[in-house]
N, C-alpha and C positions, 0 to 999 in steps of 0.2 A: 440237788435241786433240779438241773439239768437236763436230770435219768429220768424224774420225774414230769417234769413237763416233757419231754418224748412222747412218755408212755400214754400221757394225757391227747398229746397229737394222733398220735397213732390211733387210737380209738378212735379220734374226732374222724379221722380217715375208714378208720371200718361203718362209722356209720352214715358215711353222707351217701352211701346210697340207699335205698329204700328196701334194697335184700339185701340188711346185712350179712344171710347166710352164706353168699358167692354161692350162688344158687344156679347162675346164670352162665353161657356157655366162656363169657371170657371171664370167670371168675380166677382162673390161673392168671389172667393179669394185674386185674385189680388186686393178687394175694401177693404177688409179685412188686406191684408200686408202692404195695404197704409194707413189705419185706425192708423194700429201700427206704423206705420213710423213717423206720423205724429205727434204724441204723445211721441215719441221720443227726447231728446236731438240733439242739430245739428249733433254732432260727433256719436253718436249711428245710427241715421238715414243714415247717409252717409255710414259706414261700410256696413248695412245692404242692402243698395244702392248697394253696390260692389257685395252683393255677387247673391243678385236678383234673382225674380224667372220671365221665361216669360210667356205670356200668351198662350205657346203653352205646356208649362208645367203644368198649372193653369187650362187647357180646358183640358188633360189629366187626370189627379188627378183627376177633378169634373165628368168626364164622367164616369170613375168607380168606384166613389164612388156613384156616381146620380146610376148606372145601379145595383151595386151592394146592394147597404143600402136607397135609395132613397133619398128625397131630405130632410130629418130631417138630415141624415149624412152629406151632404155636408155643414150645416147651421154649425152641430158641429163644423165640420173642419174652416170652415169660423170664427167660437168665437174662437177657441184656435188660429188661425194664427191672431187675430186681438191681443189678449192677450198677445201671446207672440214669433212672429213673423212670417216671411218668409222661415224661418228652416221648420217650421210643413209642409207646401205645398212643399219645397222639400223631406223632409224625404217620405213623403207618398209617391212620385211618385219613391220612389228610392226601396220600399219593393216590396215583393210578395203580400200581401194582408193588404192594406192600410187600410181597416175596422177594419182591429184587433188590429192593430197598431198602429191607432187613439183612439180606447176606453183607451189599456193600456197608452200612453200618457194622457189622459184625467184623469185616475187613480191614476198618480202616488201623492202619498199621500203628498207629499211636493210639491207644485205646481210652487216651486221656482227654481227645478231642469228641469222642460218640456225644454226652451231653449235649456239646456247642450244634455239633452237626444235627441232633435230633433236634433241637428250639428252631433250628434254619427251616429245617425238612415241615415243620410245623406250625410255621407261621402262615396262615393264611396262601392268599394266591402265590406268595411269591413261593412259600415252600410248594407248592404244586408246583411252580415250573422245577423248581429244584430238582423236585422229583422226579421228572419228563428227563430231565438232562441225567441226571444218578442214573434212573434207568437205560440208559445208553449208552452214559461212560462210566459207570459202577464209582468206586470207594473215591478214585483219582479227582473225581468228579466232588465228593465231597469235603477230602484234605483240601482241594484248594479254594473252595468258597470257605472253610474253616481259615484257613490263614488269610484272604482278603474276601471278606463278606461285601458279595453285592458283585463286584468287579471280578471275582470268578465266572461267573454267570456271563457277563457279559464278553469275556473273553471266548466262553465255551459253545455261545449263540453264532458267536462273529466268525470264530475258526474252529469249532471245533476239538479235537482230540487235540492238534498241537495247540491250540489255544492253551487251554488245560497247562498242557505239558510246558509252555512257555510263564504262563500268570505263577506258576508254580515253583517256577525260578529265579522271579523277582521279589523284591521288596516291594513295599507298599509303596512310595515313590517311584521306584521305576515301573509297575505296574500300573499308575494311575499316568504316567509319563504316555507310552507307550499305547493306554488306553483309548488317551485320545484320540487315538488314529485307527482305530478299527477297522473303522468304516471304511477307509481311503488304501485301507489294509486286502478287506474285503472287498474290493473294486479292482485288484489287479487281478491282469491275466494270471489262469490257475500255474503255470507253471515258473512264473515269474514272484507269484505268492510264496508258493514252497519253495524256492531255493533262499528267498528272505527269513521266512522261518528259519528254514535250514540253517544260517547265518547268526538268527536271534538265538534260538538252540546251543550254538557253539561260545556265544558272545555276549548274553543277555545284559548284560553291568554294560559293554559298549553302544548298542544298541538304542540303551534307554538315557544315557548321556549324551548320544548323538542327536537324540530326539531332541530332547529338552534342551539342548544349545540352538538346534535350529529354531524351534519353537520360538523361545525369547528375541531371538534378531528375527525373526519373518512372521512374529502372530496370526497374519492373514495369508499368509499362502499355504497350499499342497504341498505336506512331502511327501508324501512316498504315490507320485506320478512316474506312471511307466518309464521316461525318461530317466527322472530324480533315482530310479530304484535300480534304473540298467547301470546307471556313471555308480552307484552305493555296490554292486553285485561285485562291480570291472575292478575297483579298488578298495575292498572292504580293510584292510590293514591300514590305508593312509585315513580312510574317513575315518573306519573306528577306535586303531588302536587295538591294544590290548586288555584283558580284562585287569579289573587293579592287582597290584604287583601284592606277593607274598607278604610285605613290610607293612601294609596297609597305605603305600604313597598310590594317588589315583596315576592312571595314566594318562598323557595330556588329553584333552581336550578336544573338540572339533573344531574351533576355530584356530589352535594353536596347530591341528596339527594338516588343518586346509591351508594356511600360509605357509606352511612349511612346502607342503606340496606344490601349491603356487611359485613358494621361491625357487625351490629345484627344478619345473618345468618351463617357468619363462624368465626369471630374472638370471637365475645363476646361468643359463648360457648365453644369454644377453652380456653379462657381464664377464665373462670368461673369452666370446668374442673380443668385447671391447679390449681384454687386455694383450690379445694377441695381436690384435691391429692395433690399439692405443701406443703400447709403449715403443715399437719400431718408430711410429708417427711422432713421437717425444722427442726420440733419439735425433732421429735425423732434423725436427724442427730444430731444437738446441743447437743441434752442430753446425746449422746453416747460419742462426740468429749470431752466435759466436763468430762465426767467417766474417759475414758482413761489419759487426762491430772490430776486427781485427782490421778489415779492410778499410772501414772507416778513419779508427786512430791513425794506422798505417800513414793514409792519405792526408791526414792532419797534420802530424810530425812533417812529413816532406814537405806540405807546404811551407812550414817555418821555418825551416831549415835552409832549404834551395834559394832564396833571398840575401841572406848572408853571406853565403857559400860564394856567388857568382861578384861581391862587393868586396872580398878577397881579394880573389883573381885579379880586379881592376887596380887593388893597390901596391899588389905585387910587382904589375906588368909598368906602373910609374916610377 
């Protein structure tokens, strides 16, 4: 029943254009989206039904890809939209330069994500910017809007390639952590910028916990102010730790591990003085408090004593 309604789809797909024959210069696509259609489960195929491409779309797309990369390019475009679907012939028609666009889809190293990345590349404005950005950081540019959609973009507007290369090593939490500070990111001096990357690069799990602890105790203040990011550069081990350990235990914390810091730089020689003058100062009070009460009783005894003593004398000498 199934094979059946397919076969019914498919058709329903060769005919919604008006030259059924693929008459038309991008008719290697549209035979291509209907390749995949047809191969398709009933209910995938019918979605994809919906969302269709036509062939004044498909004659588009081919004409500059035929004029600009010749006709091996448009064969390309033709295998990925048969692969994996009618997204890749709309995304192309939706960039600035569908050649480049095409390769980094064709690139991207998980070939399981093209789908997800062609619906991005295709969505309206924002798959144009997408496309602005792909075209200047290729495939890198689209694994990682495919693993955080939206918040790639925004990483790769704000910094660029390490942005990219940074969003790409967080989770979605630590990426939306981290997020939030763009701006304040993109506000520092350039070379005070990159050695914080540099640092993020190395550390990205400490990074984004150190954030989000500050965040929670300071919601209204700047972190990463030139200052804030020179005392973060000078001691990046105390502020951030390690990344989490092999066993799955996190490593401490930022406020555990800023008191700890705290305590080894002013309490503990504060108190390490104290013990090196305190306990002499102990000794010797003790030893004196003791003399005096020795000296005391001393003086007690003799007075009761020497009264007696001297009332002897007198009755011996009668």
């Amino acid at each position: 029943m199934n094979r059946y309604l397919t076969l019914l789809v498919t058709a329903a797909i060769l005919s919604v254009s008006p030259t059924t024959t693929y008459a038309g210069i991008g008719a290697s696509l549209l035979k291509a989206a209907g390749k995949f259609m047809s191969k398709e489960g009933s209910e995938t195929a019918s979605r994809q039904l919906a969302k269709g491409i036509s062939d004044e779309v498909a004659d588009r797309v081919a004409t500059k890809l035929l004029k600009e990369g010749g006709e091996e390019v448009v064969e390309r475009a033709a295998k990925l939209t048969a692969e994996h679907g009618p997204d890749v012939v709309r995304a192309l028609g939706n960039v600035a330069d569908p050649i480049v666009v095409l390769k980094a889809l064709d690139d991207l190293p998980i070939k399981a994500n093209v789908p997800a990345a062609a619906a991005r590349l295709a969505a309206g404005e924002g798959g144009k910017q997408l496309g602005e950005l792909t075209t200047k950081y290729g495939s890198k540019m689209l694994a990682a809007e495919v693993k955080h959609p939206g918040i790639a973009t925004a990483y790769a507007k704000s910094l660029g390639d390490e942005g990219i290369e940074l969003c790409s090593k967080l989770n979605k939490d630590q990426a939306l952590d981290i997020g939030r500070h763009l701006d304040d990111i993109t506000e520092l001096p350039p070379e005070l910028r990159r050695k914080l990357l540099s640092l993020a690069d190395e550390n990205p799990s400490g990074l984004a916990k150190y954030v989000r602890e500050f965040t929670a105790n300071n919601p209204k203040s700047v972190l990463f102010t030139v200052a804030a990011t020179t005392l973060l550069l000078s001691q990046p081990e105390t502020m951030l730790g390690g990344p989490d350990k092999p066993d799955g235990t996190p490593d401490p914390g930022f406020v555990q591990r800023f008191s700890d810091w705290l305590f080894d730089r002013t309490f503990r020689p504060i108190l390490k003085a104290a013990l090196w003058i305190g306990i002499p100062f102990v000794v010797i009070y003790a030893a004196w408090k003791l003399y005096k009460t020795w000296r005391i009783d001393s003086r007690e005894i003799q007075d009761k004593t020497t009264p007696a003593t001297r009332a002897d004398k007198e009755d011996q000498q009668r």
